[in-house]
Structures are given as C-alpha cells and as structure tokens.
N, C-alpha and C positions, 0 to 999 in steps of 0.2 A: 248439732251438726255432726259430720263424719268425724270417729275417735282420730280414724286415720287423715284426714286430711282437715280439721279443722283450725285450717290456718288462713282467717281471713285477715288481711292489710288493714290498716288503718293511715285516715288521713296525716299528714304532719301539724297539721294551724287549722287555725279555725279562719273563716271570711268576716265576720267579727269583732265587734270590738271585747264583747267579755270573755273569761279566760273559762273557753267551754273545752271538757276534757273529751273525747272522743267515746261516745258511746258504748265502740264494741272495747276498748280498754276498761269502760265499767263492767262490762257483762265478764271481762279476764278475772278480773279482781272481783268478782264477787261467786262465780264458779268455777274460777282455777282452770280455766279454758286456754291452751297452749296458742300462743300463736304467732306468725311469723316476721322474722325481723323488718324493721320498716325500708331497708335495702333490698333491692329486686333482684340483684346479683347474688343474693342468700336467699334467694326462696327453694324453699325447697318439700314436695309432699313426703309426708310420715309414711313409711312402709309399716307394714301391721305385723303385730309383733304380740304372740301369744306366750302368755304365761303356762307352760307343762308342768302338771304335777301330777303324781303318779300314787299308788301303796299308802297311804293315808294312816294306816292302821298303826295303832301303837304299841309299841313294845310293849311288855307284862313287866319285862327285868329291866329296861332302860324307858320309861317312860318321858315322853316333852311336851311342856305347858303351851296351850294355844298363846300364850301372852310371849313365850322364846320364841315359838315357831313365827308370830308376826313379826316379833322385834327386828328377830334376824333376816327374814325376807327382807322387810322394809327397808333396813340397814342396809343390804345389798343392793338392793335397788337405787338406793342413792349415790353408789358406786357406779355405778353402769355406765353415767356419762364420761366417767374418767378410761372406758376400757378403751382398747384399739382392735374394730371397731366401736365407735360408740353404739350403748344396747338400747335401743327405744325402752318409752316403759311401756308396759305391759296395756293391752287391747282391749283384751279377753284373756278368760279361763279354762283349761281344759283340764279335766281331772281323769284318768283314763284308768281307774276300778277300783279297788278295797278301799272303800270309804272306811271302814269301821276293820276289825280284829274278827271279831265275831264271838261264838261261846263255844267252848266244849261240848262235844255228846254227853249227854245224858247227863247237864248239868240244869238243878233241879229248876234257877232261877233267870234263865237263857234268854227268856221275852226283854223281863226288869233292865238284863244287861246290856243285851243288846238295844233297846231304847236309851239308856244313860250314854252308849258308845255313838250312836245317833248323834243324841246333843252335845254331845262334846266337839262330833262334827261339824255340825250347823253351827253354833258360834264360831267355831275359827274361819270357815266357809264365808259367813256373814259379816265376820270383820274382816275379813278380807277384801271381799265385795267393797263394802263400807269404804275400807279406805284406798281403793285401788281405781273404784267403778263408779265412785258416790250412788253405792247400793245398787246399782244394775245390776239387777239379776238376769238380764238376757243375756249378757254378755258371759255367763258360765254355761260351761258345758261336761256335762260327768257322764259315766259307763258303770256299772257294777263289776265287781269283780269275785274271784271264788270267794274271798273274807264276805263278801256279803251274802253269800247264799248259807241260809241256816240252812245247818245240819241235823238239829234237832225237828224240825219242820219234816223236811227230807227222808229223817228216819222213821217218821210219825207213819209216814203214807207207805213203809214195807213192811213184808209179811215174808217170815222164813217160806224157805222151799222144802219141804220132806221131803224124805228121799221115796223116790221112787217117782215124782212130780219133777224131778228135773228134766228138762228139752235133752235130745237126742243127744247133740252136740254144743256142750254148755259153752266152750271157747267161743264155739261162733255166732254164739247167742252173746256173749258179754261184746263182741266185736261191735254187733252189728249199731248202726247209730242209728236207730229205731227202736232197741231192746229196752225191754222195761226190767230185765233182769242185770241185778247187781254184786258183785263178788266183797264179800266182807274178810279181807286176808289176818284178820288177828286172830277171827274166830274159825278160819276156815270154812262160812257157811253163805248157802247161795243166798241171797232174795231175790224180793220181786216187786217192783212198784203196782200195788193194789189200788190205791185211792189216789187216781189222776190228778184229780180237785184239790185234796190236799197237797200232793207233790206239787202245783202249781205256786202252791201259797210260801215254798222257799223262799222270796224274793219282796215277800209283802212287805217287808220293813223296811227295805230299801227304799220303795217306790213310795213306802207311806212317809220315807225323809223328802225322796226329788218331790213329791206334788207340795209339801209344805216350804220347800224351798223355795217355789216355782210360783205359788200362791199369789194370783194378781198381776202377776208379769207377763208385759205386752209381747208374744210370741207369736209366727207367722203357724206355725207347726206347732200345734199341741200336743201335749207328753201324753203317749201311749204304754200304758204297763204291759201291756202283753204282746206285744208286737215282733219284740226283739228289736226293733231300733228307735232312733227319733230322728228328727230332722230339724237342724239347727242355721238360722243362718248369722253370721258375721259381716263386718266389715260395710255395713247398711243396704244388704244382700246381694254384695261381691262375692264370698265366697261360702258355699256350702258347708253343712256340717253333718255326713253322717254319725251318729251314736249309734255301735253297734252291741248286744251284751253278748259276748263268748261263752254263754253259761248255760248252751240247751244242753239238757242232758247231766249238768255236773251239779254233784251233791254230795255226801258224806261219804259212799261206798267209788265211787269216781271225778277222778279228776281232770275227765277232760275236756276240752276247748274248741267248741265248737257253736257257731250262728247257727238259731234257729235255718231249715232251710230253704225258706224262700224270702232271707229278711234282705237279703242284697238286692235282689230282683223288685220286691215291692218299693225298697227305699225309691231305686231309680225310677220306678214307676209311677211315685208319689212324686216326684223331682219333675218328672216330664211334664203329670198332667196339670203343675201348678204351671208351667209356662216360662219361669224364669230362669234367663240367661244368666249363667256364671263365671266369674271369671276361674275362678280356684273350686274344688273337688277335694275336699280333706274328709278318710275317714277314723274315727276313735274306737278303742277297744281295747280290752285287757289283755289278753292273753301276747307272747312273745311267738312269734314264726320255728323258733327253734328252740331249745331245751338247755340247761347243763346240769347234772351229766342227759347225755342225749339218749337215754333209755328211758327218760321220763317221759308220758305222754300228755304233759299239760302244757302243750305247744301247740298253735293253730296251724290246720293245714293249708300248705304255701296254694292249693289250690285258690279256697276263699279271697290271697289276694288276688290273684290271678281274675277271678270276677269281680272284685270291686276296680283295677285296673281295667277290664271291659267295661264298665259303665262310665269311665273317666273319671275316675277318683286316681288323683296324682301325688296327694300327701297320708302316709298313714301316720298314726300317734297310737302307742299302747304302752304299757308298764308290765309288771308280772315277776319282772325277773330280775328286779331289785339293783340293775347295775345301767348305765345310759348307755346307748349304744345306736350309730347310724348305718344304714347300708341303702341297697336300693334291690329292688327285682323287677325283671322285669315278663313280658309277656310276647315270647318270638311272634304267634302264629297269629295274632291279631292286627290289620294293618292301622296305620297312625300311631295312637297314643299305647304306649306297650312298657310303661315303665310309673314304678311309684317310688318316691322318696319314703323312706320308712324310718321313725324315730323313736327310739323307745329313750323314756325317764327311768331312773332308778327313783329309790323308796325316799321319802320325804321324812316318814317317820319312823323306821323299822330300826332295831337294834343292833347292835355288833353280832347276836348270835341267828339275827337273821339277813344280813347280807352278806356276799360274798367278800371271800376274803381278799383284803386290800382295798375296798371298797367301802366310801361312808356313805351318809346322808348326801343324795342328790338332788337336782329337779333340772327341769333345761327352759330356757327361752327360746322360741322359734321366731323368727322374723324372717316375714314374704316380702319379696323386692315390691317396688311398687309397682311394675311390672307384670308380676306372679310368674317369672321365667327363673328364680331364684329361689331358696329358702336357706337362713343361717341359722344352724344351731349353735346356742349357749351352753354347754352343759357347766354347772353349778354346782360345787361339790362342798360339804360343812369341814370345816377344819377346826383348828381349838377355839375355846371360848364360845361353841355353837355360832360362827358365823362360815358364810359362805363367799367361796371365791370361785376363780377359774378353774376348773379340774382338767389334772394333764391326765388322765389315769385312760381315757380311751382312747381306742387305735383312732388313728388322722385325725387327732385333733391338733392343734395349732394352738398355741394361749387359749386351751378351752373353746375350740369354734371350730365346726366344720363346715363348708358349702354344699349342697347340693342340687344340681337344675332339675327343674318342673320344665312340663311338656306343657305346650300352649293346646287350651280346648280346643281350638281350630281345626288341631290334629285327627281328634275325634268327634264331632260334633255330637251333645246327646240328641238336637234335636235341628230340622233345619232352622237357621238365622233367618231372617226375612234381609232383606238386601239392604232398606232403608234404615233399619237397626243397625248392621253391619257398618253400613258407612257412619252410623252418628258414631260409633264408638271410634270406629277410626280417623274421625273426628276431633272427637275428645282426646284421644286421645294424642294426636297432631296437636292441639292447644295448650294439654299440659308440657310435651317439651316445649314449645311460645313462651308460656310463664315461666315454667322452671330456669328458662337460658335467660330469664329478664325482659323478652320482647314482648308488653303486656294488651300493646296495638294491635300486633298482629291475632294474639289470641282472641281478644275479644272479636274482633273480624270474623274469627272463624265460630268461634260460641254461639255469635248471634244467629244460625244456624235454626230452625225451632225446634230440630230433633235433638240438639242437642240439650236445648233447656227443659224438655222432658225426663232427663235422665239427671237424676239427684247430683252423680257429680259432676256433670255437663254445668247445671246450675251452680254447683257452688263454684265451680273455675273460672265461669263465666262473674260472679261476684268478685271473688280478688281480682278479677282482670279490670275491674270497674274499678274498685275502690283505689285498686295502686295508679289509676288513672283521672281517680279522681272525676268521674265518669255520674255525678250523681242523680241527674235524671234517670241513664238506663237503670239505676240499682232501682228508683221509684216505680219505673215502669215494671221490670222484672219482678218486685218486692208487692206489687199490687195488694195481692193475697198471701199476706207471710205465715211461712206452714211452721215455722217454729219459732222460739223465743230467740234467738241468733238472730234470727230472719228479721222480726219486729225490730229488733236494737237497731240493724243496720238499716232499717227502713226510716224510721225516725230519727235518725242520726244524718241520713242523704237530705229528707226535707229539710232539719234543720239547717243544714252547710249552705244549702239554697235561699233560706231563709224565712222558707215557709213555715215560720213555729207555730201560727193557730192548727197549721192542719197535723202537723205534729203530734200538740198534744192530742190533737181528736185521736190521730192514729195509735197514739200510745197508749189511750184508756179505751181502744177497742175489746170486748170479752171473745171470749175461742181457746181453741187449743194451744196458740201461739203465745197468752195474756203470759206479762212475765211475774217473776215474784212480785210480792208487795214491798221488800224495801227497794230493791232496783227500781220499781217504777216509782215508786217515790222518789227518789236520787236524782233522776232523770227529770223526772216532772219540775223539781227544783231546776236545774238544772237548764230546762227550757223556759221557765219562768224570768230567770236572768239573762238571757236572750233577750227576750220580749222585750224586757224592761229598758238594757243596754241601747237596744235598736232605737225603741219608741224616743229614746230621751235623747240618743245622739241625730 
C-alpha cells in the first residue's frame, strides 16, 4: 500500500475463542509495515517525506566509505523521531547530479575509471534502496551532473580551428547556445564540435549506470537517454517527478547549464497526454539558479524556472553548489500558479577543499504536508565523528528547518478536471479530515461514494474507516478482488472475524498478483486452521 498512508487499523479481539493474532499485525512484523495506533484520536496520515542528496562524488584527498556514508545516514535517521518537528522517514530518493568524480583529460585509463566510480556508486545506491525502500528502486530518482559528463569523450569529438577558419565573430559564436564552437583558455585555441555522434556519447556511462539501476523496475515512465528528462511518479502517483539534465551543451571546454530545449515543454506534454491528475509538480536538476562568485557561468537561467513554473511545477530540487540553500521565485506575468519552492542540497560526499568555506558535508530531507500546500526542509549537516545533525549554518533556518508553501494545482490547472473527479477528490478528501478528527462513521458514509473507491486512496481510507469500525462485511465486499498483498491480509482476516474460515482459507491460497509470501501464508494458514479447530470443537 501507500509509503505514505499505509496506516491500516487493526482490530482489538478476536470474536473467538482462540488466541488469533490480527492479520494485518503479521503482515507489520513480517514487512516492517508502519502502522497506526489502535486509538482514533491518534490517527494520523504520513506526509511524504523525500530523502535529498546531491554531489555524490568523492573527494581524491578526503575520501568516505560507502559502509560510513550508510552508517551515518542510518544513525541519523534514527534520530529524527527525537527532532522538534518530528522527521518522517524517508519516502523516496532524489539524487540531483554528480553521481561519480569523473577522470581528468587526457587520462590514458578514463573508461576503466570511470566505470569502478560507477560501482562504487551502485552499491551505496543499492544499499540504500535496500535498507530504506526494501529495494525499491522506483522510489529513486537521479539527474546527471557536469561530474558525470566525460570529458575525455567530449574531447574525442573536437577538431582545432586554424586560423583563418575561425567565424567572423568568435565571442558570438562561443555565446550562442546552438554553437558547436568551443574555447580551450589553457591553450588559448578555438575548437569545434566535428563528430555530433560522438559528442553525444559524453553521457553514455551515466545512462549505462541509470538503466542498470533501473533494470526490471516497475515504472509508469520509461528511462529515456536522450531526451534530456524522465518522468517520475511518487507518492502512488500523487505527485510528479520531472528529471531534468542541465547538461546540453557542457563538456570539458564549457561549463555551462543549460535543458536541452524543448525538454520542459515535451515533459509537460508527455504529462498531459498520459491523463493523470496530480496533486504535486516537482522538478530535479543539477545545476544552481545562481553562482559564487557570480562571474561564473555554471548557473541555470532563472528563465528555465520561470517555464517549468508555467507548466505547474511548484517544487524545484537541484545541488551544484555544494552548500543547502532555500528560496522561492516567482513568475509575475503568468496568472494563477506563479511561484516555485526551490531547494538546493549541498555535497554528501565532497572534501574540505571542495566546499565552501564554513560548510561540511550536507544533504536535506524534504517533507510535503499531506496536504501538498506545505513543504519542510531538513537541512543535515556532518559534524565530528562523520555523523550528522541539524545544520544552523543557512539563512532562515530554525533548528535546521525551514517552511515553505506550495500553490495548490487548482491554481493552474495543466489540464481540465472533469467535475465528477473534482468532486471524489473533494470527497476524499472531506473523509480523511472524518478519520483524521476520529469520526470514522461519518467517513466511511462519505467513502462509500463509488468515485471514491476508484481512486487508490479513496480506497484505502475507505478500509481504515471499516477496520476501526470493525465494519467486516464492507471490508469483504470492497476486498472482493484484492489487488495487493495488504489487501489479501485484510480480506482474510474480515472473513475470519466473521467466522467464515473455510472461505478464508480458499481466499488465502488464491494465485495473482496479490498471492502473499510463503512463510506469511503459512503463518496464517496455521493460524486459521486453529480457528476451525477452536470453533468446531467449542
């Protein structure tokens, strides 16, 4: 069920004379499944709460072991319930550029290296996953960043300029963001990007870690390499995920920051013709909006946000610039939705001579009200011993937290609502305050709704409203065709309470996509077997 809301109730007793333990309490303990206390005056839904990490790359002169870098995440993590606010744990993953370091020009052995910097990434990656996501890999989200465009590749594909072959006016030929001509300032000599095909293959290594990351992973949106974005969804597709790479154009002789350009327009267009309404609009990317010092030109132009803003994209995330940082921008001449939250992570794994000074090792946590009219950043900062705490070191932060509000889609719609959609969500979303305040009558009243039960989490609110009701027929009727293992547990745990245990266990040894593991369904099987027994013999 949803990361974010999977908080179904469970009964208190059994109707029973044997000591039958409560279904969805096995399926807690056996998949570590959060779930909510058995008082109604504490329910309460999980806001969704992504994990930001940024610069990936590792120092050459201060290098850290994928086994520090989990420990100490993990370590903090376990901290987080103790902070003020308390931090959810983590969702998802956003990784927003320099997975790897990269190699030097014209170093002889650049492939070899850059593939060992790979896997070094993929393991910490994957244990991460592993122990965050129990191996979800849908739930990661990454961007490339300059470290990952070789340069050696880059350089393969130019050809000096003689002189007498240079363009008219060379300035406005290195300006233009179309030029294939590139300025080398060590040597003082022009080039010129000659072999398209190869300058394309900058990135191949990158793309050849995301598809082997990606390998087998159930995705709505399939990973396109040359696109310049992906589309990601979250939150059991509440909220969207553009991935953008800010790397048209930048390679060994430039460094600068710029979306292929038509990747914003296509994303939205791929967004529209898929159909689905979203509540959140977040887009990912490397580069920073602004520079330091500010004569560097490896900052994105504020225009780019300004169109991802027009499409309704209301949360940005990027890294680049090695230090966390929150703001907002906004977009006058557009009416409705004219503003984005914008969050950048600092480096996770960069050195003292490559971050700013006064600045360590960071990362941030972001958490969406459940709502989505909210967003709290975490920022994270490493202190001694390689663990991590609050960081006071940004403007407006608060014990390491800053707020910022999100524009409701409403504002902009990308697309129209049909009106009977409109209303189940306003619906749903009338039922979850019902539950959330403890009145779990009047929700399900409103649940029972059928627009409501089409919509995943109509359904699932409509199930805690049953369960803390004790309501076990509707859960049978609703649960008819149970589309996941959650769904089966609670289905055969309502028969049960009823008493129905032959149809039980028929229902528990049904095959599908919903079938649960093999020792749960063993457990269970037991389980209703001493039922049967109990019943028959009392």
């Amino acid at each position: 069920m949803s990361p974010r809301a999977q908080a179904l109730t469970t009964a208190e007793a059994v109707t029973t004379q044997t000591d039958w333990p409560s279904c969805a309490e096995m399926l807690q303990n056996s998949a570590n499944v959060t779930r909510l206390p058995a008082n109604s005056s504490e329910l309460r839904i999980r806001m969704y709460s992504i994990l930001h990490l940024s610069d990936l790359h590792r120092s050459v002169a201060e290098p850290i072991a994928n086994d520090t870098l989990l420990a100490s995440l993990l370590a903090d993590h376990d901290r987080f319930a103790i902070e003020t606010p308390e931090i959810p744990a983590p969702d998802a993953l956003v990784v927003s550029g320099d997975v790897i370091w990269g190699a030097k020009l014209g170093q002889a052995d650049f492939e070899q290296d850059i593939e060992q910097q790979y896997q070094v990434a993929m393991d910490f990656l994957v244990g991460l996953t592993e122990r965050l996501f129990a191996g979800d890999r849908s739930r990661v989200i990454m961007v490339p960043g300059n470290h990952d465009c070789c340069w050696n590749t880059a350089r393969d594909a130019m050809s000096r300029v003689h002189p007498g072959d240079e363009p008219a006016d060379i300035l406005a030929a290195l300006e233009s963001s179309t030029s294939l001509f590139r300025w080398n300032w060590n040597e003082r000599q022009l080039y010129v990007v000659s072999d398209v095909v190869q300058y394309a293959k900058r990135l191949d290594k990158y793309w050849d870690f995301v598809e082997r990351f990606y390998d087998g992973c159930n995705q709505r949106y399939p990973i396109e390499r040359t696109a310049g974005y992906n589309l990601f969804e979250l939150d059991e597709g509440r909220i969207l995920v553009g991935a953008f790479a800010s790397l048209h154009n930048n390679d060994c002789f430039s460094g600068r920051a710029m979306f292929a350009p038509t990747a914003v327009a296509n994303a939205a267009l791929q967004a529209r013709d898929a159909g689905q309404r979203y509540n959140l609009r977040a887009a990912v990317w490397h580069h920073g909006v602004y520079s330091k010092p500010s004569h560097w030109a490896d900052y994105l132009a504020v225009n780019t946000v300004h169109e991802l803003i027009g499409h309704g994209f209301q949360l940005g995330l990027h890294g680049h610039q090695h230090f966390s940082d929150v703001g907002s921008h906004y977009v006058q001449q557009i009416p409705g939705e004219t503003e984005m939250a914008l969050v950048s992570a600092g480096s996770l794994c960069a050195g003292s001579k490559e971050l700013p000074r006064g600045v360590n090792r960071q990362y941030n946590m972001v958490v969406i009200s459940d709502d989505y009219s909210e967003v709290r950043v975490h920022v994270r900062e490493m202190a001694r011993g390689d663990h991590f705490a609050a960081s006071s070191r940004v403007s407006r932060l608060d014990d390491g937290m800053v707020r910022m509000g999100l524009r409701g889609e409403h504002a902009s719609p990308i697309r129209p609502v049909p009106p009977d959609e409109l209303r189940s969500a306003d619906l749903i979303l009338a039922a979850e305050r019902e539950l959330r305040s403890g009145r779990a009558e009047e929700a399900l009243r409103i649940l029972s709704n059928s627009g409501c039960q089409r919509d995943s989490y109509g359904r699932e609110l409509l199930l805690q409203a049953a369960t803390r009701l004790e309501r076990w027929a509707k859960i049978v009727e609703v649960l008819d065709a149970p589309q996941t293992p959650d769904e089966r547990v609670m289905l055969v745990e309502a028969l049960a309470r009823q008493g129905r245990v032959d149809e039980a266990m028929q229902r528990l040894d049904e095959p599908g996509e919903a079938a649960l593991a093999p020792h749960l369904q063993t457990e269970m099987s037991i389980r209703l077997q001493q039922q049967r027994m109990v019943t028959r013999g009392g």
